[in-house]
C-alpha positions in Angstrom: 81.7 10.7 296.7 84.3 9.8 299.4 84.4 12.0 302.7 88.1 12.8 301.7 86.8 13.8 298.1 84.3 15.9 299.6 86.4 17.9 302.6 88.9 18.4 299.4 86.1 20.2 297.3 84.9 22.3 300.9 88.1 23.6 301.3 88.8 24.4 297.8 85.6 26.3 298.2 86.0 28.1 300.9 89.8 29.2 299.3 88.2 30.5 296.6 85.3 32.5 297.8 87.6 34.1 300.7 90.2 35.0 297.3 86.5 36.5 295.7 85.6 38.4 298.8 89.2 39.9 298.9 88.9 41.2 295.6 85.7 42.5 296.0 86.6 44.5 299.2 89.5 45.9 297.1 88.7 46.1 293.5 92.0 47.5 292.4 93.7 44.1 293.3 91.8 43.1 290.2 92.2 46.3 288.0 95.8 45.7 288.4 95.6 42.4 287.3 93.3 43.3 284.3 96.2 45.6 283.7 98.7 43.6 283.6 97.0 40.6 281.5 96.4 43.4 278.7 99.9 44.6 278.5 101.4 41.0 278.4 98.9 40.3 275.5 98.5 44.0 273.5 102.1 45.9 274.2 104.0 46.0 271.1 107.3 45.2 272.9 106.7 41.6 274.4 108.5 42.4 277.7 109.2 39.6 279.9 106.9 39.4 282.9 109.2 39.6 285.6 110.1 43.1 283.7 106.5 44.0 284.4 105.9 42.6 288.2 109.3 44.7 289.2 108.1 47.4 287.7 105.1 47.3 289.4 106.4 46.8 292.6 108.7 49.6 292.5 106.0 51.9 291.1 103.9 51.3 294.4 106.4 51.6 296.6 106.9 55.0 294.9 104.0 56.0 295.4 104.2 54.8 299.7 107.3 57.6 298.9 105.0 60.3 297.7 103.3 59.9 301.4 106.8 60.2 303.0 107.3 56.1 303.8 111.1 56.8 303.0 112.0 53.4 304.5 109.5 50.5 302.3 111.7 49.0 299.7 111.2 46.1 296.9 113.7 43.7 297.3 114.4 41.8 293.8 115.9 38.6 293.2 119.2 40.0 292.8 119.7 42.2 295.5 118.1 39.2 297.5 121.1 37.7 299.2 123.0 41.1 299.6 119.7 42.0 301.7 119.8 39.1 304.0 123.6 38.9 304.7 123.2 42.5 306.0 120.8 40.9 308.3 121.8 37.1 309.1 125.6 38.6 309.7 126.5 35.8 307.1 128.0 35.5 303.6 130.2 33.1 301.6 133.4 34.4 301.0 137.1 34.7 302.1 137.5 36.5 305.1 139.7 39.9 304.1 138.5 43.5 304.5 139.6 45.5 301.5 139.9 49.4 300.0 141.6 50.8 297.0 145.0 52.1 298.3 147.6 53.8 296.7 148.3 55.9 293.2 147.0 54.5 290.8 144.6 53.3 293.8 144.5 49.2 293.9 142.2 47.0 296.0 144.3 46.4 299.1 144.0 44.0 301.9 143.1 45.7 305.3 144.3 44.3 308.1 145.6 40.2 308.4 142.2 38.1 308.0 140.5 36.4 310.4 142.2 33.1 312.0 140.5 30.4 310.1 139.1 32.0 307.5 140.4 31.0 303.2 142.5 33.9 303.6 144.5 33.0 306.8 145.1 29.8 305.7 146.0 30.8 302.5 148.8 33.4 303.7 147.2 36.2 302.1 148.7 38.8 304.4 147.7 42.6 305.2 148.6 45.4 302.5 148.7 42.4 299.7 147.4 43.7 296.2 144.7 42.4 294.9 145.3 42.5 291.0 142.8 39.9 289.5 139.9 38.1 290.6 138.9 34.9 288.4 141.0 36.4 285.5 139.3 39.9 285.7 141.4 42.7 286.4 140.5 44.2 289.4 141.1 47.8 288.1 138.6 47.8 285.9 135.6 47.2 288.5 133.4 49.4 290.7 133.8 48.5 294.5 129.8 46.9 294.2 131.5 44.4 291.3 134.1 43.6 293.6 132.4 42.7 296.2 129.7 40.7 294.4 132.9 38.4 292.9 134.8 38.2 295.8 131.5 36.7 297.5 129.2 33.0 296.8 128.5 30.0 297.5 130.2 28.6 300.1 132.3 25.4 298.7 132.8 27.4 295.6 136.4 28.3 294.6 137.9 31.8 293.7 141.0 32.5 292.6 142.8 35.9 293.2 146.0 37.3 291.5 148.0 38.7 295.1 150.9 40.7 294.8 153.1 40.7 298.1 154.3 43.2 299.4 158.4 43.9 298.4 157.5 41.2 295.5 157.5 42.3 291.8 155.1 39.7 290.2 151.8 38.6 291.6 150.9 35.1 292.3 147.6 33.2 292.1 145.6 31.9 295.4 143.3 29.4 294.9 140.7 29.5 297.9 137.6 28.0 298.1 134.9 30.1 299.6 133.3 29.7 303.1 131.0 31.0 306.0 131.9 34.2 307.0 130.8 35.9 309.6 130.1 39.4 309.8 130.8 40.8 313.7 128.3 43.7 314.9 130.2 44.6 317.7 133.6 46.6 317.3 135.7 47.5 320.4 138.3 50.4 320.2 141.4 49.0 319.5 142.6 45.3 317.9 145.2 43.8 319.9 148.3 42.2 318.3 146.0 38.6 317.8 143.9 40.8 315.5 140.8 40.5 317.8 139.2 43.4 319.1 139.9 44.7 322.8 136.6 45.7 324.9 138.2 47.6 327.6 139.5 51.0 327.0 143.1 51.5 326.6 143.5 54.4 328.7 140.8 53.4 331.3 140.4 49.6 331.6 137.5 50.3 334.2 135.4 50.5 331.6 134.0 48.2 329.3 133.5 49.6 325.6 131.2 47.9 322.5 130.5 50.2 319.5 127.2 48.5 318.1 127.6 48.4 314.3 124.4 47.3 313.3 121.2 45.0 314.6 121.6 41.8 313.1 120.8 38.4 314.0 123.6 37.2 316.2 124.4 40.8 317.7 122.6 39.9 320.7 124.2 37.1 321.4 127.7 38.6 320.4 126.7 41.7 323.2 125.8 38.7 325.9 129.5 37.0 325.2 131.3 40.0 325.6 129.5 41.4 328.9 130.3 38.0 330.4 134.0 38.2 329.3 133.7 41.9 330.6 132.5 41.2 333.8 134.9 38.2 334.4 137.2 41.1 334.4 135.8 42.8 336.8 134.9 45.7 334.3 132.8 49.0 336.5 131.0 50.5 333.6 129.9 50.2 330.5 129.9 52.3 327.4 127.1 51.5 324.7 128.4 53.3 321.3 125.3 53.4 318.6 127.1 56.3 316.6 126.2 56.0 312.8 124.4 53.1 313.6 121.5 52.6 311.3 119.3 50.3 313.0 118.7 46.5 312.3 116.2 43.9 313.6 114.0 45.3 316.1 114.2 41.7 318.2 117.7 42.4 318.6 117.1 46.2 320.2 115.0 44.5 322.4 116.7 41.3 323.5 120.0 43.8 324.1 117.9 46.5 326.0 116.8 43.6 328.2 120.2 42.8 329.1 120.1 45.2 331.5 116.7 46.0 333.1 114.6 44.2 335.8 111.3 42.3 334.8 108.3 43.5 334.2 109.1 47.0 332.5 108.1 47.7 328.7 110.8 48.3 326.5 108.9 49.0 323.1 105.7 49.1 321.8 103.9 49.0 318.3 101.3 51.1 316.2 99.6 49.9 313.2 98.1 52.8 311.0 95.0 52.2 313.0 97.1 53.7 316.2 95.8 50.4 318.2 98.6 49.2 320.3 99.7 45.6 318.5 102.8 44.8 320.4 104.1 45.3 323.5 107.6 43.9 324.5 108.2 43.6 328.3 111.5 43.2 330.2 112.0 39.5 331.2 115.1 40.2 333.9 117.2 37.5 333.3 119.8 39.7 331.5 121.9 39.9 334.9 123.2 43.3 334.5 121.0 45.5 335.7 123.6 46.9 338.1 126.6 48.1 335.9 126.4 51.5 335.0 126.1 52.5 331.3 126.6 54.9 329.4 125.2 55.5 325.5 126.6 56.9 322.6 124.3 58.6 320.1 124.6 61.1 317.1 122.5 62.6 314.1 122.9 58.9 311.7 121.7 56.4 314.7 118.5 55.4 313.9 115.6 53.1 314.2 116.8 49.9 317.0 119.4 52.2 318.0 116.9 54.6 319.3 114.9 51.9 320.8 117.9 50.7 322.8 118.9 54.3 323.5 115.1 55.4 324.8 114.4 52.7 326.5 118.0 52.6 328.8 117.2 56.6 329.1 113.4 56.7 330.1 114.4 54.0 333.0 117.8 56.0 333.8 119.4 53.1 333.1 121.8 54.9 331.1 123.3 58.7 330.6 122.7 59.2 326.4 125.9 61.6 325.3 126.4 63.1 322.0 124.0 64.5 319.7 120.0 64.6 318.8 119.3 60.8 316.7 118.1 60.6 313.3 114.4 60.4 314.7 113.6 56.9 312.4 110.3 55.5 314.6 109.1 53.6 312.1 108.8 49.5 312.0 109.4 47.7 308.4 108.1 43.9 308.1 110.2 42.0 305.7 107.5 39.7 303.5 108.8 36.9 301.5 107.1 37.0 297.4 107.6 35.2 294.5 107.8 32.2 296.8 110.6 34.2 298.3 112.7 34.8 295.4 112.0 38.4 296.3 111.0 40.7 299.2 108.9 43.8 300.2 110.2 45.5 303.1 107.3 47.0 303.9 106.4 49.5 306.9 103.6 48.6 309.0 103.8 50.1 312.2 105.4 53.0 314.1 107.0 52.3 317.5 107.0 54.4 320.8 109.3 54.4 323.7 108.3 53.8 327.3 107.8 57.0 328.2 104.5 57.0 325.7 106.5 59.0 323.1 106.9 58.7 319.2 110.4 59.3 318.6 109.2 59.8 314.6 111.0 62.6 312.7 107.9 63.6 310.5 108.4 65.0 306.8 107.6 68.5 308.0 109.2 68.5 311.6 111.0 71.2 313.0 114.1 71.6 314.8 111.7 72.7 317.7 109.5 69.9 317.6 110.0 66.6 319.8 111.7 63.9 317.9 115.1 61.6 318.1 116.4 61.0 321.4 118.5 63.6 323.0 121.0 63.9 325.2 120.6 63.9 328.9 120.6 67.9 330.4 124.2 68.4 330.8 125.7 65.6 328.0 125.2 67.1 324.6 128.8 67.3 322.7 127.7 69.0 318.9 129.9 68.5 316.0 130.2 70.6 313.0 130.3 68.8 309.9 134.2 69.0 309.3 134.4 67.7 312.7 132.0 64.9 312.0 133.7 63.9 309.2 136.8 64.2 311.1 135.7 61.3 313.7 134.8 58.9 310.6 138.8 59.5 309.6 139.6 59.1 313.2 137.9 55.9 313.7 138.8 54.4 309.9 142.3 54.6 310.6 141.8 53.5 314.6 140.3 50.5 313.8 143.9 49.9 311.4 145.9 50.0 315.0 147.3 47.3 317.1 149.4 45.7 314.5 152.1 46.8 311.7 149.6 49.3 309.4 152.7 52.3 308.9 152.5 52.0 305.9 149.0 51.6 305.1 148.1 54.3 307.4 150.7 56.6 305.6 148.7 55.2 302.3 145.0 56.3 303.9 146.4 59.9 305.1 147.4 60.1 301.5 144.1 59.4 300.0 142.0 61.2 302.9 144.3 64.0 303.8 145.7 64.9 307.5 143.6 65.0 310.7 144.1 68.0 312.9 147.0 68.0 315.5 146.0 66.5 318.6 142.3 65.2 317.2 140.1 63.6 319.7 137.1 61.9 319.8 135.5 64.4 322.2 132.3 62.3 322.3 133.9 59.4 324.1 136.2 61.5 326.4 132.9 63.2 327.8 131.7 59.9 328.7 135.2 58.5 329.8 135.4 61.9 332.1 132.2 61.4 333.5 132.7 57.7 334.6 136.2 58.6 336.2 134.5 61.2 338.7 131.9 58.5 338.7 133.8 55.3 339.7 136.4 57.7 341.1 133.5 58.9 344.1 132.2 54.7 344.1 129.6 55.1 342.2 
């Protein structure tokens, strides 16, 4: 036997006998199995297998919901790409944002598209109907089905029935689909090139991102506009992480190190075992660990955007105004199965903020228990529901402005009813207030 032959047979050995000694530690690895193999081979319905694993998959994960893991989820092969567009900030597609507008209500083009994108190029303009997609009325599909045809492969080609404004009979757009990318930081107004401005209209001393989400570029997209910011000679900084859900946890971190010194933890991890497994550290190459900040926070930001705001706060890097977070201090591990054709998101660990603190809401918390992150003494601004749901009008038909939207803004009052006189997002004045007597005294 050659030595080749025989390291081949070793290490098949050893494979096998660590697979055994799995098994044997957990004997319901096999019982599941067992289960399975008898229901492919006995049920009287032959069901397909993948039927079966899916099933199975979203039975456990119901059962990880019985012990209050609201956050592990089974990613099938269907919902695959959906999954990791959210995250990668990436999808093929056209480039327009789109609603249903008007009575009856018809998918409607929001805002001109992106310079550069199929859309631009292919004059598809702001309020433009969008009547068919391949042939298939649009009418007759949910917003999800929209979506799902309006996006693929890049390189593939879609073509949309458009109806111009002031024109009477749609006409068809070929467009062939390509990268788009999705941006995770919003500013407060679009200028008249359609990009967004970072300075705030009525106080360009300050500097203002709204963090959308944690994806994979969103530090890098925080980085390029800091630099554009502080070529501008911008004085302060507003962080807005309202309604923010959270994201990739290397994102919170790379962002909270943006603007600390070296050396200082900015997040560490718990298995179940309550053994410390990671600890992130500050590198200090961020460069901004002068400007001063301030972050936006309400009862929907969650999970990285509680990192970013505990860390910033615990280091008084940064006054936190608004309201209490959601309390999400929980860490899910994405793990590639079926060779990847599917995913389990999966939590694994809890994480606690540098102060030593879980920020975990747990199932049967109280309103006096410690959870979230709260506002500094002094900053809280509480909304009511209506007024809650007030801001999300407010900020809809903001992010319309800086072009020619009359009439689709007269289209969305329509459909969402009237804001009351003289509305104001009284989270953002607090912290624009605050600043003024700030920069106003040299801070």
């Amino acid at each position: 036997m050659s030595l080749r032959t025989l390291l081949l047979l070793l290490c098949s050995t050893m494979i096998s006998y660590s697979c055994y000694v799995r098994a044997e530690q957990n004997p319901y690895a096999r019982y599941v199995e067992a289960g399975f193999s008898v229901i492919d081979r006995w049920a009287l319905h032959d069901t397909p297998d993948q039927e079966l694993f899916e099933g199975a998959m979203r039975g456990m994960i119901g059962v990880l919901r019985t012990h209050h893991d609201e956050h592990s989820l089974f990613v099938d092969e269907r919902q695959h790409d959906a999954f990791r567009e959210d995250l990668s900030q990436e999808f093929g597609g056209v480039g327009v944002r789109i609603s249903r507008l008007g009575d009856p209500p018809l998918l409607t083009v929001l805002g001109p598209p992106e310079p550069g994108t199929p859309a631009f190029n292919a004059d598809i303009r702001s309020g433009d109907r969008i009547l068919e997609i391949d042939g298939a009325p649009t009418e007759d599909l949910e917003m999800r089905d929209v979506l799902e045809a309006m996006r693929g492969k890049t390189g593939e080609p879609i073509t949309l029935a458009i109806l111009h404004q002031g024109d009477t009979e749609p006409v068809d757009v070929m467009l062939v689909r390509a990268v788009i990318t999705v941006e995770s930081i919003l500013g407060d107004l679009r200028g008249e090139d359609n990009k967004w401005q970072f300075q705030l209209p009525q106080e360009p001393r300050i500097g203002y991102l709204r963090i959308t989400k944690f994806g994979d570029k969103t530090e890098a997209e925080v980085a390029r506009i800091l630099a554009q910011l502080s070529a501008r000679g911008t004085e302060a900084l507003i962080l807005d992480l309202r309604d923010n859900y959270g994201g990739t946890l290397d994102a919170a971190i790379g962002i909270s190190d943006l603007f600390l010194r070296a050396g200082l933890p900015i997040v560490t991890t718990q298995g179940r075992d309550r053994v410390p497994r990671d600890r992130h550290v500050s590198k200090g190459t961020g460069g901004y660990t002068d400007i001063p900040l301030v972050v936006l926070v309400n009862h929907e930001s969650a999970s990285a955007s509680e990192i970013l705001a505990a860390c910033l706060q615990d280091y008084r890097r940064a006054v936190v105004i608004g309201e209490r977070s959601y309390g999400k201090g929980t860490v899910q591990r994405v793990i590639r199965i079926e060779s990847g054709r599917s995913l389990l998101k999966l939590t694994t660990a809890t994480y606690w903020r540098p102060n030593g603190k879980n920020i975990h809401r747990m199932h049967d918390a109280q309103p006096a228990d410690e959870w979230g992150v709260s506002p500094d003494p002094g900053f809280e601004v509480k909304l009511d529901e209506q007024e809650y749901l007030n801001w999300r009008k407010y900020r809809s038909r903001r992010d319309l402005l800086g072009f020619d939207q009359s009439t689709l803004i007269e289209e969305i009052v329509q459909e969402d009813g009237p804001l009351p006189d003289g509305f104001t997002d009284r989270v953002l004045d607090r912290a624009v207030d605050w600043f003024r007597s700030q920069l106003d005294n040299h801070l």
